[in-house]
N, C-alpha and C positions, 0 to 999 in steps of 0.2 A: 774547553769551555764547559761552562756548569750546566748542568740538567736544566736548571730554571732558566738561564739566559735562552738556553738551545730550544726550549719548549715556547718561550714566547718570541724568538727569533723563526721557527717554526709556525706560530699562529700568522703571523705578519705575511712570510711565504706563501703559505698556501690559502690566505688570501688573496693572492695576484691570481686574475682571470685564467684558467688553464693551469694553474699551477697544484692544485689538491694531491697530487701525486710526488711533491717533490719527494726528494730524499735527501735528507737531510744530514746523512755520514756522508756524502760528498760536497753540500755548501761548506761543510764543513772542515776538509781535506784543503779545497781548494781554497776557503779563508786563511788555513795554517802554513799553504802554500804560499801567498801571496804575501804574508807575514814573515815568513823565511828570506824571501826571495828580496824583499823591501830589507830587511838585516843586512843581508850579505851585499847586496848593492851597494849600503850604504858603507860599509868597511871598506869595500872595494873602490869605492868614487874618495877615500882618501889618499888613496898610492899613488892620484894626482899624473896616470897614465894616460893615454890618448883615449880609453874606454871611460874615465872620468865623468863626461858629460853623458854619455850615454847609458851607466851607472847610477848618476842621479836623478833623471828624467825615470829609469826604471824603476827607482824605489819610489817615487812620487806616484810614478801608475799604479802600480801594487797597494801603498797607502789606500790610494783612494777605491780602488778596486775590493778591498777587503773593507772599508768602513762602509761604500756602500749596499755591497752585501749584509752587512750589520743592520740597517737601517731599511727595509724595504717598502716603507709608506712612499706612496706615490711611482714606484717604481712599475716599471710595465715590462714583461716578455722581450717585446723588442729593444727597449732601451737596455736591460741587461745585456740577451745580445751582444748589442756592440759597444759595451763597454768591457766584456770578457773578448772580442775579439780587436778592443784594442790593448788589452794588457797581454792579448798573445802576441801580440805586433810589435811590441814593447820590448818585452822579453827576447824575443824571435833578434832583435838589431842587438841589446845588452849581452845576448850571446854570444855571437856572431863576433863581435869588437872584444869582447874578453877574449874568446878561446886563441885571438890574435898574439893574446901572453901568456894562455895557460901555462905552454911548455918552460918558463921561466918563473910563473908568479904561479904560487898556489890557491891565491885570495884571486888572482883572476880564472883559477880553474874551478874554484869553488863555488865562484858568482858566475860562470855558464853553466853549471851542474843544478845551483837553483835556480837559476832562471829556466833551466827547460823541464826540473819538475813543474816549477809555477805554469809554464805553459800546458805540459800534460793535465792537471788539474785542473784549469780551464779549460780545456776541451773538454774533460769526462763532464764539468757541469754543463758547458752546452750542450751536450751529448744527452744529458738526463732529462735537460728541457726541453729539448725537439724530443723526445720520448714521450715527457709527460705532459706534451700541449697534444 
């Protein structure tokens, strides 16, 4: 992402109550994550496996998980929260159902490999949040 989006993606952030401390190389980690993680989900929800549905429900969480990180007018500490700990929840089942073919499907070992960076990634930003409240 550009210096300029990141700088006023950045003003927006540390605008939220408790937030002045974010750190901003990990929103950013974890928006790339959740950007990845949404790709490969979605390649993967066409091989039209039993992981399929839970494939495409994961790249819809990640979508939305990453735009609203983009966006954070009106957004509050807690509601972030649990919307990184529902795209961990997300992730955590999209895995879980792929690694079921990894050993035969590469596109399903690919999409439980980002699916548990995207999880890692969300944890380090909650991680930085209960830090910097």
């Amino acid at each position: 992402m550009d210096s300029m989006m990141m700088g006023a993606m950045s003003a927006d952030m540390k605008a939220m109550p408790g937030m002045a401390t974010m750190d901003m190389a990990v929103m950013q980690a974890c928006m790339d994550a959740c950007s990845a993680c949404e790709q490969a989900c979605t390649v993967c929800s066409v091989q039209m496996m039993d992981c399929a549905p839970a494939c495409m429900n994961c790249a819809d969480m990640c979508n939305t998980m990453m735009r609203s990180m983009m966006r954070m007018q009106g957004m509050t500490p807690a509601v972030m929260m649990a919307m990184l700990d529902a795209c961990i929840a997300m992730c955590q089942m999209c895995m879980e159902e792929c690694m079921e073919h990894a050993a035969h499907s590469e596109v399903c070992k690919m999409c439980a490999q980002s699916c548990k960076a995207c999880m890692d990634a969300c944890m380090d930003m909650k991680n930085m949040m209960m830090a910097a409240a």
